[in-house]
C-alpha positions as CSV (number, residue, x, y, z in Angstrom):
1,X,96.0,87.8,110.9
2,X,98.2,90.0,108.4
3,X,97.7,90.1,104.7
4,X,99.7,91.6,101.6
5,X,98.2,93.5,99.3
6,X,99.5,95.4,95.8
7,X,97.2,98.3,94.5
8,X,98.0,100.0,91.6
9,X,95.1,102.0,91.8
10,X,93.0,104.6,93.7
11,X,94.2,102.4,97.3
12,X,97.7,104.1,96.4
13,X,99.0,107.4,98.2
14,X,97.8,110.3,96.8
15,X,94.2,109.0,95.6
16,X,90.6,109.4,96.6
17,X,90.9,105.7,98.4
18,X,94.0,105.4,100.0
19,X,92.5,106.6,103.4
20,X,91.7,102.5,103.4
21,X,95.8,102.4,103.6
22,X,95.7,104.9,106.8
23,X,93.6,102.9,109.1
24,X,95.2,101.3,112.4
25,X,97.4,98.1,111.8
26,X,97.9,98.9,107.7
27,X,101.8,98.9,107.1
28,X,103.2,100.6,104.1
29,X,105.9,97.9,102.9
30,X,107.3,99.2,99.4
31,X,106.7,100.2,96.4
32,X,106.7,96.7,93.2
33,X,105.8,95.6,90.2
34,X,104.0,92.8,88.9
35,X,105.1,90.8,85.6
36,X,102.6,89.1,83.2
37,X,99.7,91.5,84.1
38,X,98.9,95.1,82.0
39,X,97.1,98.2,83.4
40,X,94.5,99.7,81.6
41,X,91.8,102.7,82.5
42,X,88.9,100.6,82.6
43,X,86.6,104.0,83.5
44,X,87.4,107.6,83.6
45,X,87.8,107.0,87.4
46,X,89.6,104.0,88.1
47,X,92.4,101.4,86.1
48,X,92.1,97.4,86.0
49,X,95.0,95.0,85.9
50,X,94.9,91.7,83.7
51,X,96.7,89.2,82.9
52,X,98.7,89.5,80.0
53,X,102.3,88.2,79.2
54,X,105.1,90.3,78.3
55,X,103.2,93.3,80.6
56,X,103.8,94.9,84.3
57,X,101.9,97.1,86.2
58,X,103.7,99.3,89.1
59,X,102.1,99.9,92.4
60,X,102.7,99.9,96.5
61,X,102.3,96.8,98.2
62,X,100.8,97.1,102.0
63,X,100.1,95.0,104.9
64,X,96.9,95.2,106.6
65,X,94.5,93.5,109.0
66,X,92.0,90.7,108.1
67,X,89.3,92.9,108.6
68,X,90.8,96.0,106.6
69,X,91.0,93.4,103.3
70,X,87.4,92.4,104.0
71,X,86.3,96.0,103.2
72,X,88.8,96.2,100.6
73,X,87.2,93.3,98.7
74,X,83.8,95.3,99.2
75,X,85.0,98.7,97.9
76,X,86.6,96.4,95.1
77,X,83.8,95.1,94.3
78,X,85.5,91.5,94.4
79,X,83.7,88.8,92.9
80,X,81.7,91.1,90.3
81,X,84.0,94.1,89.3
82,X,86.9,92.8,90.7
83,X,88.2,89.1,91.4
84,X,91.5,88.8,94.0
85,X,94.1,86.4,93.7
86,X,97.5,85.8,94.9
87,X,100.5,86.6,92.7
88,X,104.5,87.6,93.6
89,X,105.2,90.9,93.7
90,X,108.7,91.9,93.3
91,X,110.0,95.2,96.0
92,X,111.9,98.3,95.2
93,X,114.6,95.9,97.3
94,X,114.3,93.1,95.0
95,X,112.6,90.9,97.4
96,X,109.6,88.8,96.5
97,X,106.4,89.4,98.5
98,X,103.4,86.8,97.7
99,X,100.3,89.5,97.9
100,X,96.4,89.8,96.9
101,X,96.0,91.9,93.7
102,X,92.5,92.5,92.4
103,X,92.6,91.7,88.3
104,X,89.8,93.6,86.5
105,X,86.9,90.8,85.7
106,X,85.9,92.6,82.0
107,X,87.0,93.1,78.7
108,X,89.6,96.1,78.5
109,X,89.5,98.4,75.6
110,X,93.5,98.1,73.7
111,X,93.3,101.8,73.4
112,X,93.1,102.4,76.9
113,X,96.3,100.4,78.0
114,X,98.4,102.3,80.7
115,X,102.1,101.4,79.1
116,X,104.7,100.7,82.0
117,X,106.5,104.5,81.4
118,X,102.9,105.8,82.4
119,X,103.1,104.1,85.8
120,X,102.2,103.7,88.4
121,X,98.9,104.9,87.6
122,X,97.7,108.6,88.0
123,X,94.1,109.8,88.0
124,X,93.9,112.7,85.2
125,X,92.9,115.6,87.2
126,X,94.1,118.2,90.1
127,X,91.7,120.1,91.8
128,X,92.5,123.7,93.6
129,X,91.8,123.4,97.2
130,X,88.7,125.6,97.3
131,X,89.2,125.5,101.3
132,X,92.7,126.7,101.7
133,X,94.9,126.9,98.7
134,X,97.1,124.8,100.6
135,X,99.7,121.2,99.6
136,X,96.9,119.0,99.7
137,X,96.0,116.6,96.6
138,X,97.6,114.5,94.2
139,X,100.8,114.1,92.0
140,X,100.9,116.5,89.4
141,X,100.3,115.0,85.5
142,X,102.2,117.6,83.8
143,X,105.6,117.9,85.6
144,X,104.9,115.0,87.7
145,X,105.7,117.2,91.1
146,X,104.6,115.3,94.0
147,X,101.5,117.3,96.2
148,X,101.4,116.9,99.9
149,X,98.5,114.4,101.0
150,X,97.9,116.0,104.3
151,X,97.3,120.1,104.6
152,X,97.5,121.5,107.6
153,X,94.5,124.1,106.7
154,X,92.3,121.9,105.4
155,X,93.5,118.5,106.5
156,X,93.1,116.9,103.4
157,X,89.4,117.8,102.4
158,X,90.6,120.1,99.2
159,X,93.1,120.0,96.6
160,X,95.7,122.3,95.2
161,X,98.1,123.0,92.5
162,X,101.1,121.2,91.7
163,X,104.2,123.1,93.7
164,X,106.6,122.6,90.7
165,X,104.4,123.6,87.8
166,X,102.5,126.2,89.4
167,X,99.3,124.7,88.5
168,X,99.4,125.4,84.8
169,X,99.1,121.9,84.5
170,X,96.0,121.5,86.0
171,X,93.0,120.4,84.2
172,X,89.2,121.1,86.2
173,X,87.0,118.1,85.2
174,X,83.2,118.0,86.0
């Protein structure tokens, strides 16, 4: 059996998790937003969506196997971090897909809400691919230039500068 799910965080291209995404029988269907939820950066790591009216959050919305959302809901935590529930998610297209989302089960600092122009949701560092030098990483924070996922040098296992800004946005976090 098929399910849809909308991530908004590190599941999405581009981030430490979305390898879950790549896995046999996971379809990419668009990218959508949700309305009445916010975003906020819950850890340094990783954002939460709530529900909150007048709010959206922006993500990607993916099909998947059974057995590819059971290990979801253990990465997520679901249950004590994290609590899944179905909601419509509204495509790129304009059609409404019924999905999972998982809401963030704990208070949310105000200070550390993600406003819709700061979507979808971008981890605050790039790394330089240590292995190659080579496209391989994340979208860029300064100019927003988009980094290849997939490096044919080091196939993904090292991280680069942004293309477009010539990494003098980068910022090395420990």
């Amino acid at each position: 059996m098929l399910e849809k799910v909308f991530v908004y965080g590190t599941l999405m291209k581009g981030h430490n998790n979305h390898y879950y995404m790549k896995r046999e029988g996971v379809k990419f269907l668009g990218k959508g937003r949700v309305d009445g939820f916010a975003l906020y950066d819950v850890t340094p790591y990783y954002p939460g969506a709530i529900k909150e009216n007048g709010e959206s959050v922006l993500g990607e919305v993916y099909e998947v196997p059974e057995e590819c959302m059971e290990k979801i809901d253990y990465l997520e935590g679901n249950g004590h971090l994290y609590q899944r529930e179905k909601i419509s998610v509204v495509l790129e297209n304009g059609k409404v897909e019924d999905c999972w989302i998982y809401l963030w089960l704990h208070n949310v600092h105000p200070e550390s809400k993600v406003p819709l122009e700061q979507q979808p949701w971008r981890k605050s560092r790039i790394e330089i691919c240590d292995i190659c030098g080579g496209e391989c990483g994340w979208d860029c924070d300064t100019c927003g230039g988009e980094i290849k996922e997939d490096c044919p040098e080091c196939h993904g296992e090292g991280w680069t500068t942004c293309p477009e800004c010539n990494g003098k946005g980068f910022v090395i976090c420990d």
